[in-house]
N, C-alpha and C positions, 0 to 999 in steps of 0.2 A: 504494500500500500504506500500512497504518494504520503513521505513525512511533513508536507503541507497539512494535507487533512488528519496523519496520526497524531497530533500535539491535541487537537480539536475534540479527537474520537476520546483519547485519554482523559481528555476535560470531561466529555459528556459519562463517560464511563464514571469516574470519580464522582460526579454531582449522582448516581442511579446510586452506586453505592451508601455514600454518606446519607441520601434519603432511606432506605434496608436500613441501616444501620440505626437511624432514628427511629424507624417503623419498630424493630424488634424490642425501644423500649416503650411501648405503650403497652401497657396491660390491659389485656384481655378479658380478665376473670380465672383465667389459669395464673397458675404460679410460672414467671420467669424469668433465674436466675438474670438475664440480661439487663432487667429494668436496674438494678445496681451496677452495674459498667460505669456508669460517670458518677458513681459516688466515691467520695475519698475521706481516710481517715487520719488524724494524726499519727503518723508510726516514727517515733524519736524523732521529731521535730519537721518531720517530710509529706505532706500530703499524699499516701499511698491510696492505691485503688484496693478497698475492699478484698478484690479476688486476690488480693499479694498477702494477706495476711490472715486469711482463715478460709478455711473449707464450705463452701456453698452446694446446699444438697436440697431436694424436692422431694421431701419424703412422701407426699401424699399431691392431688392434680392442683386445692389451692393452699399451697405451703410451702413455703422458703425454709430452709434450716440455715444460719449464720453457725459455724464454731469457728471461733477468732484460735489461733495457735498459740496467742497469749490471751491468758484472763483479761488482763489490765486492759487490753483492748475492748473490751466488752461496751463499758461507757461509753468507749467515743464512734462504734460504730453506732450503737442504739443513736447518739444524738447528729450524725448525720442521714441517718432514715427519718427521724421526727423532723430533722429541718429542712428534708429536701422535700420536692415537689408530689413525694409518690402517694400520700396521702393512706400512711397504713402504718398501725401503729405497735412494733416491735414489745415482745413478750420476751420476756428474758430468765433463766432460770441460774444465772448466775456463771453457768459453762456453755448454754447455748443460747442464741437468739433465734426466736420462730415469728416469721411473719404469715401472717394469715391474711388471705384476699376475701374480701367478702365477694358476694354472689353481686353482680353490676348490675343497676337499676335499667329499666327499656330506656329513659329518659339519660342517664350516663354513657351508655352505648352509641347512643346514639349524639351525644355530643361528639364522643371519643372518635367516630366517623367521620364528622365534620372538621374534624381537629388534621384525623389523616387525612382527608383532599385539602386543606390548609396548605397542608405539607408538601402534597401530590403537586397543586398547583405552584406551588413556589420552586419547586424542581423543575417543572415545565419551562417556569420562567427563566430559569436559570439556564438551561438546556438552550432555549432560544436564543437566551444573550451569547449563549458561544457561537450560533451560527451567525449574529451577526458580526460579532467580530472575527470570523472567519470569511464571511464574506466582504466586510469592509479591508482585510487586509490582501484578500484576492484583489478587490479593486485599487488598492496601492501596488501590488506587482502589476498591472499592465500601465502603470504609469513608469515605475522604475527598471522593469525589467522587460525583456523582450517576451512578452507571454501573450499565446495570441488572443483576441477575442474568445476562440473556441476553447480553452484550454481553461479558461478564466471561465466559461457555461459550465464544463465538464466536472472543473471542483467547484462549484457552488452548487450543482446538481446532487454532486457525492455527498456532499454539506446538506444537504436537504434529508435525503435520505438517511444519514445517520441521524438526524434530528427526527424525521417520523418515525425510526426505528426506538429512537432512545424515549420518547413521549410516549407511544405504546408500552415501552419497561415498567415507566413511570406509573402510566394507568394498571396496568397487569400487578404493579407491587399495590397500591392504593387500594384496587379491587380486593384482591386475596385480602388484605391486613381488614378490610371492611367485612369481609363475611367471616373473617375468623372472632372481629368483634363483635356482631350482631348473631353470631350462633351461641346459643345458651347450653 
């Protein structure tokens, strides 16, 4: 492939990814481990992620188990789950933390849907902003470079199509992440 258009494809690649990777933290009503990925706790003075410093386990479909590898950690994960956004509140028996998801209301699921085409559409948009600066910077090589009219149709053509290919991703992720929320 022309490394004109791979710098582009990478970009749009990157922006489908980074939206997945947001998608997997919205909870469902299942337990998943993922929804902790960007939380951090103090570990000797270092904002560590969670998964560095205790074992995360799902012993049941809505239940997180936290065991920190040290005790002392216990506190400070419990108060980055109360202070972060996930809205569930850590039971602690002193060597474990269990978080429990309650059953999602029709009326929460259905925000939680809204929330992911939020997200779907802001990836779309992002997706597009690459095509047009992939196509504004075609239109500066046939002004700098000997590139001809046709050649300049050909990768803005190919820029199109990665764009409807990458916008279908986009919907295909939003879709599934929407029926996995709205299935009870």
């Amino acid at each position: 492939m022309d490394e004109r258009i791979q710098k582009y494809e990478e970009k749009m690649k990157k922006t489908l990814g980074s939206l997945e990777a947001e998608l997997t933290t919205i909870r469902a009503g299942r337990a998943n481990p993922h929804i902790l990925d960007k939380l951090t706790v103090d570990y000797y003075g270092s904002p560590t992620p969670i998964q560095q410093v205790a074992n995360i386990t799902v012993p049941e479909a809505r239940m997180i188990q936290i065991q920190p590898w040290e005790s002392s950690l216990i506190k400070g994960i419990e108060k980055a789950i109360l202070t972060s956004d996930l809205g569930l509140n850590p039971n602690n028996d002193g060597k474990v933390i269990r978080l429990v998801f309650p059953e999602l209301t029709e009326e929460r699921r259905k925000d939680l849907v809204k929330d992911v085409k939020k997200k779907g559409e802001a990836a779309k948009v992002a997706v597009r902003n690459i095509r047009r600066d992939a196509n504004d910077a075609y239109k500066k090589l046939k002004k700098e470079e000997d590139v001809s009219e046709d050649e300049i149709k050909e990768l803005e053509d190919k820029v199109q199509k990665l764009t409807d290919k990458y916008i279908k991703d986009v919907d295909a992720a939003v879709e599934a992440k929407g029926k996995e929320i709205m299935t009870v």
